[in-house]
N, C-alpha and C positions, 0 to 999 in steps of 0.2 A: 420481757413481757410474757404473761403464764399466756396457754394459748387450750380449751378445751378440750379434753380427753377424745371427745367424737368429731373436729377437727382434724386433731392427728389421723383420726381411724379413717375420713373422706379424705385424708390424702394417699393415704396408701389405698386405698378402694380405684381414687381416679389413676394412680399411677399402674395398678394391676389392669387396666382395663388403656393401657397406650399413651396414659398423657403424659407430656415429658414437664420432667423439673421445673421450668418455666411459665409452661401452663397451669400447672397444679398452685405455683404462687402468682399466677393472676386470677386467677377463678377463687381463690380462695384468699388475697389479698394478705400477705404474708410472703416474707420477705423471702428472696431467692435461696438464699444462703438456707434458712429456715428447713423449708420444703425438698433440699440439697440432705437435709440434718435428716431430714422423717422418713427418705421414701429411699434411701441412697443404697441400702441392702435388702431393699425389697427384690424378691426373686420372682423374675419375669417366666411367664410360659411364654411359647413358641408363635402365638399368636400376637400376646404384644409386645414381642419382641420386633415382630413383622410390621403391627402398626406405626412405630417408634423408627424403624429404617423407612418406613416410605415415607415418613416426614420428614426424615434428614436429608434425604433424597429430593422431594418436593421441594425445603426451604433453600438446599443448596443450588435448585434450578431458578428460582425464584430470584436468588441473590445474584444470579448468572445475567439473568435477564434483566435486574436494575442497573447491574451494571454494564452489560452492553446499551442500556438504554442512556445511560447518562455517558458515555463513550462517544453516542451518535450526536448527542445534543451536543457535545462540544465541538465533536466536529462539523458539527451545522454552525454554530456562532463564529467559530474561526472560517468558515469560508466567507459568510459572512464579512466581516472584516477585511480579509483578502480581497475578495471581490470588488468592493470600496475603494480599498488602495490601487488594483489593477486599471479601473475608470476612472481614477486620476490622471494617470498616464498616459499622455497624448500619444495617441500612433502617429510618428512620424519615420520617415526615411532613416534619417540618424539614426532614431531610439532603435529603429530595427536593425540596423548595422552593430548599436554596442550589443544588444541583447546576443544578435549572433555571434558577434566575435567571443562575447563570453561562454556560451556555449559550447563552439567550436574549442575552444580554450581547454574548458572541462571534458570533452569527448575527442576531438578531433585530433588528426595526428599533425604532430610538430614538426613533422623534419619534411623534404620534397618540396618540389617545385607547382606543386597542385594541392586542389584542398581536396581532402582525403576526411571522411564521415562515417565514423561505422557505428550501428548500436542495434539491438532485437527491437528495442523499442520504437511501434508505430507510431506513438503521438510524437515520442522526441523526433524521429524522422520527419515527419509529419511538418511541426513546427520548426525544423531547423530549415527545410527547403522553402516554405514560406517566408523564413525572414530573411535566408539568402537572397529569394527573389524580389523580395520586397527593397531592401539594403542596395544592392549593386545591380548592375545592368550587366544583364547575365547573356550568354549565346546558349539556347538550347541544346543545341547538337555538342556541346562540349559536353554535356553530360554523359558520366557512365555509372553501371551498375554490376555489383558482382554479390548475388548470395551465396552466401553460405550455409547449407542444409545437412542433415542426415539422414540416413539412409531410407527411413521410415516417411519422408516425406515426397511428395509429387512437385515436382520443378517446375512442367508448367503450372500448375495452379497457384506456387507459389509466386513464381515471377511474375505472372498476373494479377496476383496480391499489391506486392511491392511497385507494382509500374502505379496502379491505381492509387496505393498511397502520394506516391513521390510527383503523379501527371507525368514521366518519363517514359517513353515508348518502347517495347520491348526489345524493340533493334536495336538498342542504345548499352542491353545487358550481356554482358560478358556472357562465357560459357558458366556454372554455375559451378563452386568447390562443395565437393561432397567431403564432409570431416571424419576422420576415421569412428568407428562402431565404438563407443564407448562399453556398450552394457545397461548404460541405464534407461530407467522406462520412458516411456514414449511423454514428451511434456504436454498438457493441455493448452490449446491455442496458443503454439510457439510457431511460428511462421520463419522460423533460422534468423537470421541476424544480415542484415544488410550494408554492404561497404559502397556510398556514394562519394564518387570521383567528379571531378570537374578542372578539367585540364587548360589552367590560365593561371601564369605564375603572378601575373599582377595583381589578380584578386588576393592569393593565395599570402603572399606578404602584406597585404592592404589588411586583410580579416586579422592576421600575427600583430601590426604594428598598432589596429587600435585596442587589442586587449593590451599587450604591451604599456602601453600610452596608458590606458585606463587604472592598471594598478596601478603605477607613479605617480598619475598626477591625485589617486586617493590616499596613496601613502604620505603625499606632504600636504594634502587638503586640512 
C-alpha cells in the first residue's frame, strides 16, 4: 500500500517530538512494522530521548501494577474457595486430633517420651496448642516452654510474647537458649523460635499412632 509523502514526514515530526513506534502507527493508523520502517533512524535529541524513557518507565510500572493487581485477584478467588471447603468441615474432637497429629507429624519431633513442638511461627504455634487442647484432655502444668533467642533480643518481652500466644504461664518456661551471634541483621518481627514440651508419654504415642494410622489406612483407601 503507497502511503503519502507528508505522512511519512508527520511520522518522523511525532517521533522527533517523543512518540514511540507504537504510537506513531496508532495516531496515524498504519501498521507497526510501517512506522518501525519510517522513523527507525530517525536521530533523537536529548529531550526526546527523555520523553521516550519516562514512558518506558511509566508503561513498565503500569504493567507492574496490572499484574500485581491480577495476582491479588487470584488470590482473593482462591481463598475464596478455601474458605468454602474449610466450613465444610465439622469441628469435631477427632477432626482436631487428625489435623494435630498431622501437624505434629510435619513439625514435631519424632523420637522421646513427650511431645516436643518447636517452630518461629506464631499462628503455627498458635493453632497447634489449640488443636492439642481441643484433641486430648490435657494437664496444664505438664506444659513447658524453652525460647530460643539472639542476642539482639529482650527475653522478657519475649517470653511474655510467647506465654500470651500459647495461654501458658511464664513459670512454666525454661531458662531461655541464647544462640550463638551469627552476623546477620537483626530480622523484622522475629520473636526467636519456640520449643513446646508436654511431658506425658501417653499422649505423646496417641498423637504418633494416629498419623501413623492415617497414612495406611490412605495408602490402601
Amino acid at each position: 500500500m503507497a502511503y503519502s509523502i507528508n505522512l511519512k514526514i508527520k511520522a518522523v515530526s511525532l517521533r522527533k517530538h517523543g512518540y514511540s513506534i507504537k504510537e506513531i502507527a496508532k495516531l496515524l493508523k498504519i501498521a507497526i512494522s510501517t512506522s518501525s520502517a519510517w522513523v527507525s533512524k530517525v536521530k533523537l535529541d536529548s529531550k526526546a530521548q527523555q520523553i521516550l524513557l519516562h514512558k518506558k518507565i511509566l508503561g513498565q510500572y503500569k504493567s507492574s501494577i496490572a499484574i500485581r493487581e491480577k495476582t491479588r485477584q487470584k488470590k482473593y478467588v482462591s481463598d475464596l474457595e478455601a474458605l468454602k471447603l474449610i466450613k465444610k468441615i465439622k469441628n469435631t474432637k477427632e477432626t482436631d486430633a487428625l489435623l494435630c497429629s498431622i501437624l505434629y507429624w510435619a513439625v514435631g519431633s519424632k523420637t522421646g517420651s513427650l511431645v516436643s513442638f518447636t517452630n518461629s511461627d506464631p499462628e503455627m504455634i498458635l493453632v497447634f496448642t489449640k488443636l492439642f487442647r481441643s484433641a486430648f484432655k490435657v494437664n496444664e502444668s505438664k506444659f513447658r516452654c524453652l525460647v530460643h533467642l539472639h542476642g539482639y533480643h529482650n527475653d522478657k518481652k519475649e517470653k511474655n510474647y510467647w506465654s500470651k500466644i500459647t495461654s501458658i504461664p511464664l513459670n512454666q518456661f525454661y531458662q531461655s537458649y541464647l544462640k550463638p551471634h551469627t552476623g546477620k541483621r537483626k530480622k523484622h518481627n522475629y520473636h526467636g523460635t519456640l520449643s513446646i514440651r508436654y511431658y506425658d508419654s501417653r499422649i505423646a504415642v496417641k498423637i504418633k499412632s494416629i498419623y501413623n494410622m492415617y497414612v495406611r489406612h490412605r495408602s490402601v483407601a
